[in-house]
C-alpha positions as CSV (number, residue, x, y, z in Angstrom):
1,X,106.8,88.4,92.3
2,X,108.3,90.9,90.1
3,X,111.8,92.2,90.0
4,X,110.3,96.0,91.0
5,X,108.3,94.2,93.8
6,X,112.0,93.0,95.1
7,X,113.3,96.7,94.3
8,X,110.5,98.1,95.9
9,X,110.8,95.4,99.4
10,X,114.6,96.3,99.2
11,X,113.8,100.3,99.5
12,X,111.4,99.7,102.2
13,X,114.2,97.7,104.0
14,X,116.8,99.9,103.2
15,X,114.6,102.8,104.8
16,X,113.4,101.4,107.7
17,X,116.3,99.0,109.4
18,X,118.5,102.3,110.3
19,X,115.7,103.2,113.0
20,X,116.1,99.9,115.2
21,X,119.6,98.6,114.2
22,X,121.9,102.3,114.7
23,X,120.7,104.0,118.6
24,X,121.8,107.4,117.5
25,X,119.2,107.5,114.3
26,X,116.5,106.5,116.8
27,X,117.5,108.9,119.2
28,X,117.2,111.2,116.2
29,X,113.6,110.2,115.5
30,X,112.3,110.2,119.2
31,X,114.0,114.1,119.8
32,X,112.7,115.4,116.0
33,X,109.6,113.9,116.9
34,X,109.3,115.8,120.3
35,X,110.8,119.2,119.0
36,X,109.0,119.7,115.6
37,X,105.9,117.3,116.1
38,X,104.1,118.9,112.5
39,X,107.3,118.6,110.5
40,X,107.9,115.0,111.5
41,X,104.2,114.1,110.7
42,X,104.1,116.1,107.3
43,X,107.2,113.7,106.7
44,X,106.5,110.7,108.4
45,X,102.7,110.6,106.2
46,X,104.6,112.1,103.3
47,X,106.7,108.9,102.6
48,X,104.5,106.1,104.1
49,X,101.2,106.9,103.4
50,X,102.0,107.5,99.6
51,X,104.0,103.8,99.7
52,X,100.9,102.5,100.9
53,X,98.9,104.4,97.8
54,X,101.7,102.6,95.9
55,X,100.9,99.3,97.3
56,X,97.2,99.7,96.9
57,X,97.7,101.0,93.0
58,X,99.8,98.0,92.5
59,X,97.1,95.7,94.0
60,X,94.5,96.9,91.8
61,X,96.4,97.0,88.5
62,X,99.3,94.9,88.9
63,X,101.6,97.2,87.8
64,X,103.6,100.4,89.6
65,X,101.8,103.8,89.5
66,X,103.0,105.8,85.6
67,X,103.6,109.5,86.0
68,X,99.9,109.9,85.8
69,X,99.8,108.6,89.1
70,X,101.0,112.0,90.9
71,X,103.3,110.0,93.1
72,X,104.9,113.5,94.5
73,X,101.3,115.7,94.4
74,X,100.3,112.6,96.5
75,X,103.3,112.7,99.3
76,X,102.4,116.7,99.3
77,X,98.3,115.9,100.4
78,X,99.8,113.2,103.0
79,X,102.5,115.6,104.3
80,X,99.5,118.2,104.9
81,X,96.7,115.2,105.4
82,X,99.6,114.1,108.0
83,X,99.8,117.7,109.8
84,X,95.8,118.0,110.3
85,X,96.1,114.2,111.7
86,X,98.4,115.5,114.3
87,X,95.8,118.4,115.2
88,X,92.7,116.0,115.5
89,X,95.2,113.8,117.5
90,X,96.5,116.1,120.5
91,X,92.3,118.1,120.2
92,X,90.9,114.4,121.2
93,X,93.9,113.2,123.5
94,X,93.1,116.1,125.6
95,X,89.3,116.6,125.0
96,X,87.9,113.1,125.7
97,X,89.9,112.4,129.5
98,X,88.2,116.1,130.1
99,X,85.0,115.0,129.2
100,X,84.8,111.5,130.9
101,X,86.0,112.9,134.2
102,X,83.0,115.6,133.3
103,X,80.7,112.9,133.2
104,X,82.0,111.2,136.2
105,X,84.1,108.3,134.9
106,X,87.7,109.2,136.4
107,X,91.0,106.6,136.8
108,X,91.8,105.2,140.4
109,X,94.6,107.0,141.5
110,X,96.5,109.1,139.1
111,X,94.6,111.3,136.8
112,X,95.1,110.5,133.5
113,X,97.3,113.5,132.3
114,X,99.7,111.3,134.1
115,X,99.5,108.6,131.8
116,X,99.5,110.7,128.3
117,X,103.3,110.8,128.2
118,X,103.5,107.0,128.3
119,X,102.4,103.6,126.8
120,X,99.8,101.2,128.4
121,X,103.2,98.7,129.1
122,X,104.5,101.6,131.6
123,X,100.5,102.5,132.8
124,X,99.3,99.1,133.6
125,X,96.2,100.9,133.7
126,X,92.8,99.6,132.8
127,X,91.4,103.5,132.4
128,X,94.9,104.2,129.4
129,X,93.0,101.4,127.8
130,X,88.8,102.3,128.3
131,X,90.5,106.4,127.1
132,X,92.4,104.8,124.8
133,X,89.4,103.5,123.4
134,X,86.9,106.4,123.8
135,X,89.2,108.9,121.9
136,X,89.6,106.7,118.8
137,X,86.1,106.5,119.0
138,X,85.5,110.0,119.4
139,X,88.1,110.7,116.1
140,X,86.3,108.2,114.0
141,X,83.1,109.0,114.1
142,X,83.4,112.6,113.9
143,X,87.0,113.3,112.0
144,X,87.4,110.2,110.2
145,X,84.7,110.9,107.7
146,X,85.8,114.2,107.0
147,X,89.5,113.6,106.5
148,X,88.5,110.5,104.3
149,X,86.1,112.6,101.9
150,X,88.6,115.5,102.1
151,X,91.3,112.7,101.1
152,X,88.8,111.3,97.7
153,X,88.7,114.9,96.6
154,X,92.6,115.8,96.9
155,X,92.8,112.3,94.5
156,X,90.1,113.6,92.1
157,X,92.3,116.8,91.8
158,X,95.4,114.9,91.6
159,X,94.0,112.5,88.7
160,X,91.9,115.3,86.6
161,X,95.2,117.0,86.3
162,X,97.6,113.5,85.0
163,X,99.5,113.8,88.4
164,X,100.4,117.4,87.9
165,X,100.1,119.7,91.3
166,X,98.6,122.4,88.9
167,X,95.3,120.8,89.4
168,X,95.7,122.1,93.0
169,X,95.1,125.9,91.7
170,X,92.9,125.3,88.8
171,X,90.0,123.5,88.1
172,X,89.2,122.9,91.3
173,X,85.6,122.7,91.0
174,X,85.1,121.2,95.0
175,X,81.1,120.9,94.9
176,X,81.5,119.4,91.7
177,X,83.9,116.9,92.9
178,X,82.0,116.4,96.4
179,X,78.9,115.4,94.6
180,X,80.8,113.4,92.1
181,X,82.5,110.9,94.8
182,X,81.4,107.4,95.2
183,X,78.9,108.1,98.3
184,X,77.9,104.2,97.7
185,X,81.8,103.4,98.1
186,X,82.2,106.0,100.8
187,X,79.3,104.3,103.1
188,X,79.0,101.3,102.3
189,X,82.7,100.0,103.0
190,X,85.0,103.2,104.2
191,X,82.5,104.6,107.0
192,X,80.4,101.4,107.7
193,X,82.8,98.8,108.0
194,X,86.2,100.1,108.2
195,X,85.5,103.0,111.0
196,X,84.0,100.5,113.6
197,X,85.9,97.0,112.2
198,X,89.5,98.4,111.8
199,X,89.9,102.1,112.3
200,X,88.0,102.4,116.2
201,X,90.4,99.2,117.0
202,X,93.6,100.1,115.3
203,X,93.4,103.9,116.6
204,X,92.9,102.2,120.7
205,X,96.6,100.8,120.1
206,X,97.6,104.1,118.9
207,X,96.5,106.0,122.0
208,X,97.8,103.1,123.8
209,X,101.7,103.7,123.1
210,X,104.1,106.2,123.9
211,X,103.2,110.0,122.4
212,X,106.6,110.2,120.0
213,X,104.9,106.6,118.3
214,X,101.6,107.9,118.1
215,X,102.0,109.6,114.6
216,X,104.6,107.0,113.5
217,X,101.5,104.4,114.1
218,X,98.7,106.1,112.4
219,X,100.8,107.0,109.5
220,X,101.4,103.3,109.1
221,X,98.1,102.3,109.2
222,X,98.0,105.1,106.4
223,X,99.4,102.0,104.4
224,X,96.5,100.0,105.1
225,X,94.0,103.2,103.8
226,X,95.9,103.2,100.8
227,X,95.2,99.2,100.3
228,X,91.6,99.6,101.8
229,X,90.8,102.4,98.8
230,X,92.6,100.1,96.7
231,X,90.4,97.0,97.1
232,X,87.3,98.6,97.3
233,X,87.7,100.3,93.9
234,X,89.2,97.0,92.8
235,X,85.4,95.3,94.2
236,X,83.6,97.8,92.7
């Protein structure tokens, strides 16, 4: 292990330990979250999901990102990528309870408006967990690929332009760049295996806790996209 690896575990700590060892910064997070739901995401995806780009650009080269990198173009996309996560989030929370009591499958007792404002602990209900379920599926299969080739082309801007967030109002080129993506990459691991093997099954847990974690969660497991995207290029 490297001394920045140490510097970088150290920030991470540093960061972090506030939220669970001082009440009143928690407090802070659960009310910010509540009040300004798009702010906190653009910030919350803004800092983790470029530290997990970070992690995934060390795995692959075994050194930290240069300049060239884009480290700050890269928070920007994941503040905004972060924002339009938040959206597809609260359209499928609300949209797929509507449509399974449409089609008949409904919760025993409470309806399960009841149970959006709470985690599966406080539920103890086998419908949080079967809606859970349905809405990450939902997301996946029809937002996920999207938001994953929208993500591929922000990076092909980011890199064509040596990190600079110029490359976001010139040369943009976005057929160009659509055609140009890995679509053997793009099938063959990010929608065919990680959709159904880790996204569908990570996403359940999401819509399985509390609303103010929901973003918190998914932007953490923007960490993991960041290694995924790593390792496949690193496979390739």
């Amino acid at each position: 292990m490297k001394k920045s690896d140490l510097l970088f575990i150290l920030g991470c700590i540093v960061v972090i330990v506030p939220f669970f060892v001082f009440s009143p910064v928690g407090e802070w997070f659960i009310s910010s979250t509540k009040e300004h739901p798009f702010f906190m995401a653009f910030v919350k995806f803004a800092i983790l999901s470029t530290a997990g780009e970070v992690i995934g650009y060390r795995i692959k080269s075994g050194n930290y990102p240069t300049k060239e990198f884009g480290v700050i173009p890269r928070g920007i996309t994941w503040g905004f990528l972060g924002m339009l996560i938040t959206a597809a989030m609260t359209i499928f929370s609300k949209g797929v309870p509507a449509l399974l009591m449409q089609i008949g499958i409904e919760p025993d007792g409470a309806a399960y408006a009841d149970m959006l404002g709470m985690s599966i602990l406080q539920s103890a209900s086998w419908y949080h967990f079967l809606v859970a379920f349905m809405i990450s599926a939902f997301m996946n299969c029809i937002f996920a690929p999207f938001f994953m080739t929208l993500h591929k082309i922000s990076d092909s801007c980011i890199m064509s332009n040596n990190g600079r967030a110029i490359g976001y109002f010139k040369n943009l080129h976005f057929g160009e760049r659509l055609v140009g993506l890995d679509w053997n990459m793009m099938w063959n691991f990010l929608f065919k295996k990680t959709i159904p093997f880790f996204w569908i099954p990570a996403h359940t847990i999401t819509f399985m806790l509390a609303p103010e974690f929901r973003v918190l969660f998914a932007a953490l497991l923007g960490v993991m996209l960041g290694v995924f995207m790593s390792l496949a290029t690193k496979k390739k």
